[in-house]
N, C-alpha and C positions, 0 to 999 in steps of 0.2 A: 504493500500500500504506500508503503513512504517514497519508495523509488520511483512508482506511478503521477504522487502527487510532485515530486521534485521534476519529473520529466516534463509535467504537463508546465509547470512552472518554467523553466528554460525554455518551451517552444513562444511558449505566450511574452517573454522579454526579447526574443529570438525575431516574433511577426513584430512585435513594438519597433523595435529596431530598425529592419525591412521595413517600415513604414515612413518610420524618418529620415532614411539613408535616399542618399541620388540616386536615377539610376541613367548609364549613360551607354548608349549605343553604336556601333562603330557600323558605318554604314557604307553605298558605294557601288558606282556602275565603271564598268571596261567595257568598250564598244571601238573596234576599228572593223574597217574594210578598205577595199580597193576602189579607186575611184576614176572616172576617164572623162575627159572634159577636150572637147576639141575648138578652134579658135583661139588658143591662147598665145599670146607671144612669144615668138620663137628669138632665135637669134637675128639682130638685126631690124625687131618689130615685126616680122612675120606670119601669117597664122599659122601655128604648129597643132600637132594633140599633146595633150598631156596624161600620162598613167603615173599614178602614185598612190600611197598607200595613208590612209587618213584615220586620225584618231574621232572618237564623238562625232558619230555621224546621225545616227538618232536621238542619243542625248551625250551630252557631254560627260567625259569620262571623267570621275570622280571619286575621295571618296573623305567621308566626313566624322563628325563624333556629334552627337545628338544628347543633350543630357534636361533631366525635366528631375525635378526635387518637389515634394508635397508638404509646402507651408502651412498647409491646414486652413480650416473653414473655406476651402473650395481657389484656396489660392496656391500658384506652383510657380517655382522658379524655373526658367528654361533658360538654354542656350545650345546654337548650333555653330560650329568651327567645319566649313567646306572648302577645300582643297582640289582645283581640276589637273589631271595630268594628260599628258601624250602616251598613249597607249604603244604607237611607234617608237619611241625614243628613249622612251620612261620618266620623261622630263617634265619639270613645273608647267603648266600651260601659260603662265606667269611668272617671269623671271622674278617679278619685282613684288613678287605677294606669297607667299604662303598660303592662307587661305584667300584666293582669289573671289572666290563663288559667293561665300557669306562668311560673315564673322559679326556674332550679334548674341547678347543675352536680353534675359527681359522678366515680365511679368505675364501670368495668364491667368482669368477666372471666370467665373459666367457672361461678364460682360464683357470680354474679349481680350486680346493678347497687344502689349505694347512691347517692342523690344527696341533697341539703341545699338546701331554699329553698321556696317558696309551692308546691304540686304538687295534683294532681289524691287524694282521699281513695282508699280501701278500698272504699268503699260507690262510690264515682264508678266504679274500675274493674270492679266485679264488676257494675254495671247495665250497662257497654259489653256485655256477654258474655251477661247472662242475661235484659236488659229486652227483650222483642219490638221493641220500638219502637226499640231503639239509643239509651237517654234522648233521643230529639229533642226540641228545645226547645220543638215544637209538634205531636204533643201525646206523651206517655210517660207512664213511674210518674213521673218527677219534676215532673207536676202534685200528684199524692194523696199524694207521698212525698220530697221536694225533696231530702233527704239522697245522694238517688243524684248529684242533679250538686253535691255542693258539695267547696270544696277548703279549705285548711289553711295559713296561713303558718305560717314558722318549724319546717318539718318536717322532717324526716330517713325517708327511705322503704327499703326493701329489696323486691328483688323477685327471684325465682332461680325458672329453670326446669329442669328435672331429668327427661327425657323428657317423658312426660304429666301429670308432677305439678308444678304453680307455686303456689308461698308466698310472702304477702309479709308484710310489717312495716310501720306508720307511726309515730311519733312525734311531734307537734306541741307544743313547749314553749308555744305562744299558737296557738289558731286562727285568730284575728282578730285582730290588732295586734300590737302590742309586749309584753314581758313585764313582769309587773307584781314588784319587788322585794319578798321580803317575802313575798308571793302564789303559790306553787310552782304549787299548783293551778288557776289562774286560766286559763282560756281552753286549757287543757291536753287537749288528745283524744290517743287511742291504737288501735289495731282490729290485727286478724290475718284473712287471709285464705290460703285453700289451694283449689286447683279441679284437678280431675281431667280430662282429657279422653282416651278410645280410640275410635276409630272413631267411628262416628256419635254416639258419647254424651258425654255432659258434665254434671259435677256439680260443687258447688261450695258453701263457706259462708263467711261472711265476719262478723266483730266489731266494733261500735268502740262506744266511750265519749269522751263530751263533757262539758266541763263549763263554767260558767257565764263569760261573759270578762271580768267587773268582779271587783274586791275585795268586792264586795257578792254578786255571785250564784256564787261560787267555789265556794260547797259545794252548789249543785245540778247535776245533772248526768242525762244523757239514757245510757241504753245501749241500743243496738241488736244483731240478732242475724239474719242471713237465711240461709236456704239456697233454693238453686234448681237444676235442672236443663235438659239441649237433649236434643230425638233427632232426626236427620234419617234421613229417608227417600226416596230417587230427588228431586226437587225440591222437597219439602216439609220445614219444621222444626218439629218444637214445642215450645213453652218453658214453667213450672211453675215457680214460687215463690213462696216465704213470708216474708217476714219481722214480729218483735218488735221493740215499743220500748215504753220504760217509764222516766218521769219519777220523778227523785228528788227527795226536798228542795223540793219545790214547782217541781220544771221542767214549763212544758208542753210537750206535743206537737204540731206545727202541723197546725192545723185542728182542733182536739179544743175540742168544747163544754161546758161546766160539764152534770152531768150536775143540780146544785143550787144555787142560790143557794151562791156563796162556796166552792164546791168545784171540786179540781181534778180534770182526767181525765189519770190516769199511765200506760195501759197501753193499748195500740192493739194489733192483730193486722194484716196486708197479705198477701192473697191474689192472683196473679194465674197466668190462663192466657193462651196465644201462640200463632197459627199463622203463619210464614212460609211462600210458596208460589212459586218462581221458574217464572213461565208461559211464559216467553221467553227467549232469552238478554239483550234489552233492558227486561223485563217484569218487575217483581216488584210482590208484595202481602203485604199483614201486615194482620193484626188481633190486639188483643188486650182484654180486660177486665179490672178490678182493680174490686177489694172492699178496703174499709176499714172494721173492726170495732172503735169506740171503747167501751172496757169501760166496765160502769155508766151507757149511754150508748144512744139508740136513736139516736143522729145520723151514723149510717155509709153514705155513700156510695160508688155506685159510677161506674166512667168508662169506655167503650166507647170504641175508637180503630182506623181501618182506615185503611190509605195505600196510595195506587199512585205506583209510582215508574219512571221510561220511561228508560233512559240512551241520551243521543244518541250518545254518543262514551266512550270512559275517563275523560273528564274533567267533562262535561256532560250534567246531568239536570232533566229536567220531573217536578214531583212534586205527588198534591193530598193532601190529611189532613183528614179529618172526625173533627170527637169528638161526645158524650156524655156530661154528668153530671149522672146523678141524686140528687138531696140531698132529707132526710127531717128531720124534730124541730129545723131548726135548721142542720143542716151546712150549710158554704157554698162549695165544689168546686164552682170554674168551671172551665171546658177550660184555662186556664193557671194554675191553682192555686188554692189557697185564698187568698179575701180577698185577690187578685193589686191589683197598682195602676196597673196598664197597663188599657187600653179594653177588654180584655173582663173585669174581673170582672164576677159576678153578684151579679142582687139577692141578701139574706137569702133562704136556705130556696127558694130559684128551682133548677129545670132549668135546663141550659142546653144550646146548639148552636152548635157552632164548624166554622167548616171553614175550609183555605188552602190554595189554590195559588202554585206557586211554581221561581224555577228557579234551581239551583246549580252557581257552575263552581268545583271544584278545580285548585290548580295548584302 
């Protein structure tokens, strides 16, 4: 009896314990494949093909440490440390960072999660939800639209979900560096986001403003403005948005062509449609197209993107991506962006065609 009640005693200071202690998770995707992109610059400026072999092609290769602690009365300490590497090289995908991806602690509890430090933007999370393509980094809108994957030091975020309705908040005192004394506005972005979801439907819009990250380019600044929608149906989804952006102060837009000598192009339109189609329960396929309409500007192209994706297991998948980008007057939208500096950009005023297979294990 004595042994019985001393045992039950240890396990019950043992759960007490486990209850108070962190706990933290070590997490992480590897994804390469092969990829061939023809139009690209050869020697001398001429169009070559290009075959190379490419890290994070569906998602970025990564891998991170996840930790969550229980404050009690419904309150939890978090924090995530994310780290991208080259799956080819073995190399930081960031020289200059260590955790490249995020590096953020915080607070979370019914009424939603605040956290402080480098994080993924407004515009980064509302492409996870509404780009067909799940921004992959080969190929998505953040080819034609790069703002979808980009993130923010120095941010302070809010995010609260309240049945079907999620709102969030960014604040970024510097996007990109340190703050500049003296310089309030300097490197300063901000954005709001709210998405709907009931049953098969999902809406959604999202804000942000940027502005310049020197003392010098402090008073121009970029504002963006999207909305988009989902509907699923038995194994099929389809996706629909829009967004605006409009250069102040002499800010460009990337990829926006002088539409004159010595002028600039401030005002773009982004059109795209999506179909997702789950053929199998190992099966799925996506396609989508986007439009890009530079005001005062015939140089708007557009980018076709379909994938098949095969999962062997929950953790491991075969997957291939072909793109398409057509460019007109000058635009230069290659399947990994404009003016990209990796082997496939394209020539000036070139089509181009990309494709990559590739295989990713989650763990």
């Amino acid at each position: 009896m004595k042994m019985k009640l001393f045992a039950a005693a240890v396990a019950a200071l043992a759960a007490g314990g486990a209850y108070a202690q962190s706990s933290v998770t070590l997490y992480g995707v590897a994804d390469v494949g092969l990829e061939y992109t023809n139009r690209t610059p050869g020697p001398n400026g001429q169009s070559s093909n290009a075959w190379r072999m490419t890290s994070g092609n569906q998602s970025g290769s990564r891998w991170g440490l996840r930790g969550v602690e229980d404050l009690g009365g419904g309150l939890k300490g978090i924090f995530t440390l994310e780290s991208g590497f080259n799956v080819d090289t073995g190399g930081q995908s960031d020289s200059s960072r260590l955790f490249n991806r995020n590096a953020y602690v915080g607070l979370q509890n019914q009424w939603g999660t605040l956290t402080l430090g480098r994080q993924q933007t407004l515009f980064y999370d509302f492409g996870l939800v509404y780009d067909p393509m799940a921004i992959s980094t080969r190929y998505s809108i953040t080819s034609i639209a790069p703002e979808y994957a980009s993130r923010a030091d120095n941010a302070a975020k809010y995010v609260g979900t309240f049945g079907g309705l999620t709102v969030a908040a960014l604040y970024s005192f510097q996007n990109n560096g340190n703050e500049i004394p003296g310089v309030f506005s300097a490197g300063r972005e901000y954005g709001f986001t709210a998405m709907y979801g009931a049953g098969p439907f999902s809406v959604g819009a999202t804000y942000d403003q940027s502005n310049g990250s020197t003392a010098a380019s402090a008073g121009q600044s970029i504002r963006r403005a999207s909305v988009a929608g989902t509907y699923a149906f038995g194994p099929a989804k389809v996706y629909a948005g829009y967004r605006w952006a409009k250069g102040y102060n002499g800010a460009t837009l990337p990829g926006a062509v002088a539409s004159a000598p010595g002028s600039v192009v401030s005002t773009a339109n982004l059109y795209w449609l999506g179909l997702g189609y789950q053929l199998t329960p190992a099966l799925s396929l996506t396609g989508a197209a986007y439009y890009q309409d530079f005001r005062n500007t015939s140089a708007d192209p557009w980018q076709f993107v379909a994938t098949a994706d095969y999962a062997l297991s929950k953790r491991t998948d075969l997957y291939t991506s072909v793109s398409y980008t057509k460019n007109k007057s000058g635009s230069s939208l290659g399947v990994d962006g404009y003016n990209s500096s990796t082997a496939s950009n394209v020539i000036s005023g070139g089509n181009q065609f990309g494709a990559v297979v590739g295989v990713r294990h989650k763990f």
